[in-house]
Residue, then its C-alpha position, 0 to 999 in steps of 0.5 A: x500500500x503506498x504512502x500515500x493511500x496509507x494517509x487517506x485510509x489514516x484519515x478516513x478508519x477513524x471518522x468512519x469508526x465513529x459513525x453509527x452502525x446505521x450509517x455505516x450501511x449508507x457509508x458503504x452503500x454511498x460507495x457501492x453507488x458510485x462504482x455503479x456506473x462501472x458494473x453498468x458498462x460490463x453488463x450491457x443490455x443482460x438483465x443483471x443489470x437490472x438486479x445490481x440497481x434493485x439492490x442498491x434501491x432496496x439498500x438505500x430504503x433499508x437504511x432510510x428505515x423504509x424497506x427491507x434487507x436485500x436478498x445477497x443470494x441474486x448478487x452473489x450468482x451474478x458475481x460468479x459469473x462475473x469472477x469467470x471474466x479476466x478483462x478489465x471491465x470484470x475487474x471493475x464488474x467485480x468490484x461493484x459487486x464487492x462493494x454491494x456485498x460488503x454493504x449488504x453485509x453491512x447492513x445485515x451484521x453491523x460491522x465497520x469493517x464492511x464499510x471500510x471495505x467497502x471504501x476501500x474496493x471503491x478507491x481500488x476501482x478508481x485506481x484501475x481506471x488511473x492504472x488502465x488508462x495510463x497503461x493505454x497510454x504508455x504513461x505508467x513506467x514508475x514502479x510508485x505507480x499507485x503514489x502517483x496514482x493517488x494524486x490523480x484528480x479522479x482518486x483525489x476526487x474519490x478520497x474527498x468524496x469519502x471523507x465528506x460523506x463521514x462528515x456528513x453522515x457525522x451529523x445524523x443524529x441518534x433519530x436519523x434524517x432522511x434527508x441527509x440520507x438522501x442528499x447522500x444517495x443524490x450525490x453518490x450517483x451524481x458522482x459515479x466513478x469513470x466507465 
């Protein structure tokens, strides 16, 4: 792990640890959400598509109280198809996947491991679009690759994104606000990660 995601994950492990076992759920579902996009390309006009959507649907009402805890059994068959594809867009497919699962985990074993998991596939999903693209493009001869990596404006953008959505999850008192939620939800799509 370089120097530098070693300071994000410094950062980040405390402000995350502090949460409630509730927002932890919003705080890994926020990042499952944003790597969505990115199952989305893999996926292309297959139905799983549609199931990776109803999912993080039904995790965002879960945490708003609203609904029930999403079934992992549809998200785990499709993540072993998806293992079985090596190219790069398994590999971002794969992560979506992995975030949803720790989120799902987290919503139905509080655990903030599970968000900080999450959090983390997240970052990994950032960092092999950096990785790829600089590969493309006969960019990346450093063997610091991932400390430069981490200074690109799409991982910076990341990092920033979860350090603010603990902040704000921080200030969610013990009852809740569903609009704070939500305000999280809009912007976790507004801010999808690159195809």
């Amino acid at each position: 792990m370089s120097e530098q995601r070693q300071r994000h994950v410094r950062a980040l492990t405390p402000n995350v640890r502090a949460l409630r076992p509730a927002q932890w759920t919003v705080f890994a579902t926020a990042c499952a959400e944003r790597m969505h996009p990115r199952y989305l390309r893999f996926a292309g006009d297959n139905g799983s598509k549609d199931v990776v959507r109803v999912t993080l649907d039904a995790l965002w009402a879960y945490a708003s109280g609203v609904g029930r805890l999403p079934r992992l059994a549809p998200i785990r068959e499709i993540h072993g198809h998806v293992v079985a594809n090596q190219g790069a867009h398994g590999q971002d497919a794969r992560g979506t996947l992995e975030a949803l699962i720790e989120a799902v985990h987290c919503a139905a074993r509080p655990d903030v491991h599970h968000a900080l998991t999450a959090a983390e596939i997240a970052l990994d999903g950032i960092l092999l679009h950096v990785h790829l693209h600089a590969s493309t493009n006969n960019e990346r001869h450093e063997s610091d690759w991932e400390d430069q990596a981490m200074l690109h404006p799409l991982v910076t953008k990341e990092c920033n994104r979860q350090l603010a959505d603990a902040a704000l999850l921080a200030t969610i008192d013990a009852h809740g606000d569903r609009g704070v939620q939500e305000a999280l939800r809009v912007a976790a799509r507004g801010e999808a990660q690159p195809t």
